[in-house]
C-alpha positions as CSV (number, residue, x, y, z in Angstrom):
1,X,80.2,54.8,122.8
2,X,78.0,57.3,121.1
3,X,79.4,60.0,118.6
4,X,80.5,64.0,120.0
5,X,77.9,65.6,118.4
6,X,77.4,69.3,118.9
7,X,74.8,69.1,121.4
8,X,76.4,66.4,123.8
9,X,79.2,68.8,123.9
10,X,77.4,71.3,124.3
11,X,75.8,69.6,127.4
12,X,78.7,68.6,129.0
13,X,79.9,72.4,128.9
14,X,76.5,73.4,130.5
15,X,77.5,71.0,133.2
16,X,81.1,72.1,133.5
17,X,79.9,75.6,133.6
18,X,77.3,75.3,136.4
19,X,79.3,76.0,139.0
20,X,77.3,78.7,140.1
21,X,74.7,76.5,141.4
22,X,77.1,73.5,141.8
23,X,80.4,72.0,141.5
24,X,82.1,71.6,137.8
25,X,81.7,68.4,136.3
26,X,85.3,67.6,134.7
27,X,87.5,67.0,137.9
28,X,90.9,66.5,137.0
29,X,94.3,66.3,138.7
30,X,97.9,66.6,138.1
31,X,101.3,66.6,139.3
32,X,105.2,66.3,138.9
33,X,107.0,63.6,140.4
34,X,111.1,63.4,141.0
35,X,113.0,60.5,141.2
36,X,116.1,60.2,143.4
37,X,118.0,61.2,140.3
38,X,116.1,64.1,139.9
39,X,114.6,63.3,137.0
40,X,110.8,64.3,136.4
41,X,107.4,62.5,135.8
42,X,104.0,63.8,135.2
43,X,100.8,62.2,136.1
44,X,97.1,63.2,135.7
45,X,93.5,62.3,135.8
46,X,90.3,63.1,133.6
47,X,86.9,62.2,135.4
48,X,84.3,63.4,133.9
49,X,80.8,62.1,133.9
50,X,80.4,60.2,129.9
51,X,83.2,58.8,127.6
52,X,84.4,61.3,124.9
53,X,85.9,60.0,121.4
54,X,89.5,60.0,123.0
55,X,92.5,59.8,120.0
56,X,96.1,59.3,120.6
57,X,97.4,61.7,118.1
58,X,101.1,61.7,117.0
59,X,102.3,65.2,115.3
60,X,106.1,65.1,113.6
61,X,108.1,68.3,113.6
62,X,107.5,70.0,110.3
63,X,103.3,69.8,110.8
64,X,101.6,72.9,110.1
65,X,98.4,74.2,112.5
66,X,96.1,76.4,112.2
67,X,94.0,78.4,115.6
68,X,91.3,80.8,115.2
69,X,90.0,83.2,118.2
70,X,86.7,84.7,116.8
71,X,86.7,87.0,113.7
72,X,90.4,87.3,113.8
73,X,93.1,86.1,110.9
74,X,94.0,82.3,111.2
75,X,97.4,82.1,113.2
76,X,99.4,79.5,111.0
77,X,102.1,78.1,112.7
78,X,104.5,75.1,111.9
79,X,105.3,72.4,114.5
80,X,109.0,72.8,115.4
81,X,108.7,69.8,117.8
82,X,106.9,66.1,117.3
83,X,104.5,65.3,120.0
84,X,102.3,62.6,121.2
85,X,99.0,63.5,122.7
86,X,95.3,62.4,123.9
87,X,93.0,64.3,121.9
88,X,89.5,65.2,121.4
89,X,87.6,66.2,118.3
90,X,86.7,69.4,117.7
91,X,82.8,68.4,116.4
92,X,83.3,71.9,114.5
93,X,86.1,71.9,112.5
94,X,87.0,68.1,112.7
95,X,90.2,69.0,114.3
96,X,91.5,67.5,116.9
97,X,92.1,69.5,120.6
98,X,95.3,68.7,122.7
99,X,94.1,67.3,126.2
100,X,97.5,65.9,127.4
101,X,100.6,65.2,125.6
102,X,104.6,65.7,125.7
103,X,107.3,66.6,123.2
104,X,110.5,65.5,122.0
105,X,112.0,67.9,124.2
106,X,110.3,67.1,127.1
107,X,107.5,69.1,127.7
108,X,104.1,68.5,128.7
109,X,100.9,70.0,128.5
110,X,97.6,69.4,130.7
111,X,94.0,70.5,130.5
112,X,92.2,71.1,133.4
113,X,88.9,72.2,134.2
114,X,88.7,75.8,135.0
115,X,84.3,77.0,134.8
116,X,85.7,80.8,136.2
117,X,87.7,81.3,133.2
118,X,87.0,84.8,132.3
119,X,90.1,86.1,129.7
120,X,91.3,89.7,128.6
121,X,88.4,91.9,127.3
122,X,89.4,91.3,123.4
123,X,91.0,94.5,122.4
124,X,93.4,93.5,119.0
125,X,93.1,94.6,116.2
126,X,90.9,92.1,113.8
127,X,93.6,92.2,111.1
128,X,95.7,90.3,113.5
129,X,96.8,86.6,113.9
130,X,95.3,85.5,117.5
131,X,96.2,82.2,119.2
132,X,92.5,80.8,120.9
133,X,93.2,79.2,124.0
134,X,91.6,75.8,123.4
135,X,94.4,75.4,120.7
136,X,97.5,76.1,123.4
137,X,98.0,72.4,123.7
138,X,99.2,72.2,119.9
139,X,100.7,75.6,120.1
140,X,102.8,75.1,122.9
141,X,103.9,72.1,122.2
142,X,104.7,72.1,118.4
143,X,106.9,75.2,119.3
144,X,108.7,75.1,122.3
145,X,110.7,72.8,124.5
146,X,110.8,74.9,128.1
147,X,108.2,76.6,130.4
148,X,110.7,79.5,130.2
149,X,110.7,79.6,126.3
150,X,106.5,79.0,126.4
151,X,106.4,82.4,129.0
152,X,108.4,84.7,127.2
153,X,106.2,83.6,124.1
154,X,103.1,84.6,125.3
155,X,104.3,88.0,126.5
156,X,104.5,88.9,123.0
157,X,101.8,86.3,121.1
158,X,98.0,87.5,122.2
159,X,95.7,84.8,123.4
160,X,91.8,85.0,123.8
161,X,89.2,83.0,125.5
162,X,86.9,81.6,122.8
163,X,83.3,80.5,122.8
164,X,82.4,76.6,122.9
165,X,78.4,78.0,122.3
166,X,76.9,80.4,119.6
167,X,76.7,84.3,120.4
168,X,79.6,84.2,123.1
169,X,77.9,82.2,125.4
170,X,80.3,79.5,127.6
171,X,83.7,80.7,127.3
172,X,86.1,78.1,127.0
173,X,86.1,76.5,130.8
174,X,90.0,75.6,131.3
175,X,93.4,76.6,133.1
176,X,96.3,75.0,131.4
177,X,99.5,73.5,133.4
178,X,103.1,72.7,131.5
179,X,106.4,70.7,133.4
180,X,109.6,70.4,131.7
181,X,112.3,68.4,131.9
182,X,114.3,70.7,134.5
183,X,111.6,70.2,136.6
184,X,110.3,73.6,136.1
185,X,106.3,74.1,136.1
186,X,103.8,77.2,135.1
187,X,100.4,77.2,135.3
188,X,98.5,79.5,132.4
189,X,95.3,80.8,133.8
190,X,92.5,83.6,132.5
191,X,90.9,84.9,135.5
192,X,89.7,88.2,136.5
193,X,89.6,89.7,132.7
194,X,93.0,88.8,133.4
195,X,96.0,86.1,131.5
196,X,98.0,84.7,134.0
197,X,101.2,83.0,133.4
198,X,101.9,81.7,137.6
199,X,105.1,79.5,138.1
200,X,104.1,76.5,140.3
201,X,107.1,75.7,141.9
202,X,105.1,72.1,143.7
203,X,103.7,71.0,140.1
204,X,100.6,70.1,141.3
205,X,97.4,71.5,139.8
206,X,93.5,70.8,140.1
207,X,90.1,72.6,139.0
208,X,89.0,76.1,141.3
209,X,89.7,78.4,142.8
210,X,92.5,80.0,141.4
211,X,95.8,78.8,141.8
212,X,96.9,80.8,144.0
213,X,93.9,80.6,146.4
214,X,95.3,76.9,146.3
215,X,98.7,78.0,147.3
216,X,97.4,80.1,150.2
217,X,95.3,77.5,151.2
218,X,98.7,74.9,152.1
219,X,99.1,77.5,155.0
220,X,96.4,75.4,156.7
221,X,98.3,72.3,156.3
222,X,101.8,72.9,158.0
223,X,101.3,70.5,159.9
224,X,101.3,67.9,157.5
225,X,104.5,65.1,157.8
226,X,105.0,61.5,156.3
227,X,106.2,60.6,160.3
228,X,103.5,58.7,161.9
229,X,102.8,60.0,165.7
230,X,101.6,56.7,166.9
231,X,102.4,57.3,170.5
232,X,100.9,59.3,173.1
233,X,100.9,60.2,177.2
234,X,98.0,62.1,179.1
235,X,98.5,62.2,182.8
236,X,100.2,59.1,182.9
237,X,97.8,56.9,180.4
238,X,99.8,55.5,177.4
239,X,98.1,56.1,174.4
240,X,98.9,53.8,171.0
241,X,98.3,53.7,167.5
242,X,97.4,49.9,167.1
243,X,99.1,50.1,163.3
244,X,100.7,52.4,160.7
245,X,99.3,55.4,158.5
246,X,98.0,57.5,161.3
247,X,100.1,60.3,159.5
248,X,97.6,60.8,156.8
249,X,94.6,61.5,159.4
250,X,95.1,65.4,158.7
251,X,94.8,65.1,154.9
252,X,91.2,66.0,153.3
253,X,89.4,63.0,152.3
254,X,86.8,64.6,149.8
255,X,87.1,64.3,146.1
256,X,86.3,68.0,145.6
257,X,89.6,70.0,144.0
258,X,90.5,71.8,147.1
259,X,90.7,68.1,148.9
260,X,92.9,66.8,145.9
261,X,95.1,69.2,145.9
262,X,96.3,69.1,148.9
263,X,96.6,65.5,148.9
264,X,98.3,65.6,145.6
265,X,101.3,67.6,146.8
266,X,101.7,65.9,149.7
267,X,101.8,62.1,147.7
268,X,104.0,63.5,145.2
269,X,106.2,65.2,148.2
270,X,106.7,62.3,150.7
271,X,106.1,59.0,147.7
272,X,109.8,57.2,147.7
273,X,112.2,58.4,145.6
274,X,112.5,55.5,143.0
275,X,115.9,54.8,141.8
276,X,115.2,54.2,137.9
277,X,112.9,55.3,135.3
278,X,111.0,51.8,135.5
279,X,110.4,52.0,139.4
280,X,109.8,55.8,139.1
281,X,106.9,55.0,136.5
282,X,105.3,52.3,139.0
283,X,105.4,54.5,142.1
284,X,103.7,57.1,140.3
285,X,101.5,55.1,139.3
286,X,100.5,54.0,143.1
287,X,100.5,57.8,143.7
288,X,97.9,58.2,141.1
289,X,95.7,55.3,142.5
290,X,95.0,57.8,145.2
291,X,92.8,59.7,142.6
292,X,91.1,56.9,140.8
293,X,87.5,57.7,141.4
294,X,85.1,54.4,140.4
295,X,81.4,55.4,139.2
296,X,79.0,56.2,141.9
297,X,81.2,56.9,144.1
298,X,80.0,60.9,144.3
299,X,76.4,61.8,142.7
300,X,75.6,65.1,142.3
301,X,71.3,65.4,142.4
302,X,71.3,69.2,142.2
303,X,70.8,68.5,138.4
304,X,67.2,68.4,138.3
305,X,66.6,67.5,134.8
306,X,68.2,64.4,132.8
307,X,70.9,65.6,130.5
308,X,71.1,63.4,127.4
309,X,74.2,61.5,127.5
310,X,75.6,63.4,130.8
311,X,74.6,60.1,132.9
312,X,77.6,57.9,133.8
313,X,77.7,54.1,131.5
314,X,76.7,52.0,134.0
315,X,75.0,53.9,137.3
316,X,71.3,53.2,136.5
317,X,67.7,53.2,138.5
318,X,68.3,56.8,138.8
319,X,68.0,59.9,135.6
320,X,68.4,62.7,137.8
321,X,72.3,63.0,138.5
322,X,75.6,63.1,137.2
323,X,78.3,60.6,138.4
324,X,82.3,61.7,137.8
325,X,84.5,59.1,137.2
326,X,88.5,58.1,136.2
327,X,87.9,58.2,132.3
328,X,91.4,57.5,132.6
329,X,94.7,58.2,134.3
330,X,98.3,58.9,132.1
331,X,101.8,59.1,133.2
332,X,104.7,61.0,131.3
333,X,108.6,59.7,131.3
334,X,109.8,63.5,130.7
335,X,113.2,62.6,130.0
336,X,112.6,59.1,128.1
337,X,109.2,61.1,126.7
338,X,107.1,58.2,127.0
339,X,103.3,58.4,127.4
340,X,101.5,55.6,129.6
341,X,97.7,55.4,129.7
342,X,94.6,53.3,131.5
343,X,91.5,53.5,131.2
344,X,88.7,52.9,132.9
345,X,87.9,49.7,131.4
346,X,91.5,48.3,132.1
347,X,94.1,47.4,134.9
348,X,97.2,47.9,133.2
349,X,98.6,50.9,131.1
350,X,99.7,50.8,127.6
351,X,102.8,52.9,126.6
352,X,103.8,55.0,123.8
353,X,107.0,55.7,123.1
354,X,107.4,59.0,121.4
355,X,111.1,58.5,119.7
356,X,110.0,55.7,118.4
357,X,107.9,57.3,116.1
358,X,110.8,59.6,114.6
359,X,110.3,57.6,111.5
360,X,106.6,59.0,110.6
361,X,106.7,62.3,108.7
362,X,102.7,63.1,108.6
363,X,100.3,63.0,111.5
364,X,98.6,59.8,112.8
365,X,95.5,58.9,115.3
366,X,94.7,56.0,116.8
367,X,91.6,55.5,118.8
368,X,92.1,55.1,122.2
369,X,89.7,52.7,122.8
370,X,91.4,50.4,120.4
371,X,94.7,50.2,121.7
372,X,93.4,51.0,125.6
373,X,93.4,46.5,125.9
374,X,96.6,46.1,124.6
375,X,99.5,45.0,123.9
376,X,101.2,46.8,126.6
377,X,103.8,48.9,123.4
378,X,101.0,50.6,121.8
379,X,103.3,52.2,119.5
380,X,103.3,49.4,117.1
381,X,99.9,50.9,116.4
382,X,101.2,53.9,114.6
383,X,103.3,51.8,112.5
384,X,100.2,49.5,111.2
């Protein structure tokens, strides 16, 4: 895999950001999942089109952070919670960037591409602390334990859209989405020169449009059951289905992230209830197989030049297209705050057990491509 340098991150934001001639390149999607004891599981996706240096970062309560939005002073903050998360590397300041994790409380925290990100017009003062928004994965986490405690936070804590180019150019392409473990969901979102802090009360979320041009767009779907209508009569001719599944004609079968969203709330709606934490983790991950997007299966040729490193591992004969695929797919235990990944390289998860790292009092990464194979309790990891 070759190293994040500045310009392969760089290129992989020009591709995210080209919506405006095509469709962005990181396609994510995630959702909340209830068992028939209503308790709550989270699972999500990352495609993107090249392998980034993905960590599993583990950050005890008592861990002190540091964000910086522009020329404004460092806001310090100190982790009040331990999490467990999949980071990236910031190829800037060598820290790493929260893509997914969960606390010891029970919260989560998802990135999701977002290219019409546009944020408040930046209008504090420079002597004050500001939180960026690529650091709200840390910031959330470390500090709070709710969706409710993270909202009323940010009606007093100012956030701003940072940069990922020189001179202002590509602002940072992402909408954010948070479950607890009530069950409770909010999607944060800068659109419009605008924050927005929207409660999702489905827990699904995907790329653009907005979230709530997602929510309008379910009006469409009322129609939409788990009841197969495998019968049918027209002037006396008897019409059948000749097997099961007929009930899923309706749903939209592209990849794009209007298509998966709708499909996403209606798997994580009508998937059984399991009865136990165990069964609840295997039927979501069946529900997740539903996303799981191999190499090749979508090219996009409007990319008319060869972008170094953009090209998918693996999809040859061809230098002229990108190719998103299931980097890989996590599922969250909210109440048992347990963190499975797969990759794309593997058939089976590997799990880490966030309560069973209590014991570790400074931060620790693994590289997720070491433990990706096995065993199945990656924890031990952070213990070697």
């Amino acid at each position: 895999m070759l190293p994040l340098s500045k310009s392969r991150l760089a290129a992989l934001c020009i591709a995210i950001a080209s919506t405006a001639v095509a469709p962005t390149a990181l396609a994510c999607t995630s959702l909340l999942y209830t068992d028939s004891n209503d308790k709550f599981y989270a699972g999500r996706t990352m495609e993107l089109p090249m392998e980034l240096p993905y960590k599993v970062s583990y950050f005890p309560a008592g861990t002190t952070f540091g964000s910086q939005a522009d020329k404004h002073h460092v806001l310090d903050f100190t982790g009040q919670n331990a999490f467990v998360s999949i980071s990236v590397p910031d190829p800037v300041s060598g820290d790493v960037k929260v893509a997914e994790g969960v606390n010891d409380k029970g919260l989560t925290f998802s990135v999701l591409a977002f290219a019409s990100t546009e944020g408040p017009a930046d209008m504090v003062d420079n002597t004050q602390a500001v939180l960026s928004a690529i650091d709200l994965g840390a910031w959330t986490l470390s500090q709070f334990g709710t969706v409710d405690e993270v909202k009323a936070a940010l009606e007093e804590q100012p956030v701003l859209v940072t940069s990922l180019l020189p001179h202002g150019l590509l602002k940072t392409p992402f909408h954010y989405t948070l479950h607890d473990a009530t069950g409770k969901s909010i999607v944060i979102e800068f659109a419009n020169g605008e924050q927005n802090i929207i409660d999702n009360p489905l827990g699904v979320m995907t790329n653009g449009p907005e979230f709530s041009w997602h929510m309008t767009n379910l009006n469409n779907y009322t129609f939409l059951s788990n009841k197969d209508q495998s019968k049918l009569e027209l002037n006396g001719v008897k019409f059948v289905q000749p097997d099961s599944g007929i009930a899923t004609a309706g749903l939209p079968a592209s990849n794009t992230s209007v298509g998966r969203f709708v499909r996403a709330v209606y798997y994580s709606q009508f998937a059984e209830k399991a009865k136990d934490a165990d069964s609840a983790i295997t039927t979501l991950s069946r529900v997740m197989n539903n996303f799981d997007r191999p190499r090749g299966i979508t090219i996009d040729n409007r990319f008319r030049d060869s972008i170094e490193n953009i090209t998918a591992p693996g999809v040859t004969d061809n230098r002229v297209y990108t190719s998103e695929y299931t980097s890989w797919t996590s599922l969250i235990d909210l109440q048992q705050r347990q963190l499975h990944i797969r990759t794309y390289d593997n058939l089976n998860y590997v799990q880490f057990d966030l309560d069973a790292l209590s014991d570790i009092n400074e931060v620790r990464h693994v590289e997720l491509k070491d433990v990706a194979s096995g065993p199945r309790d990656a924890t031990v990891a952070f213990h070697q």
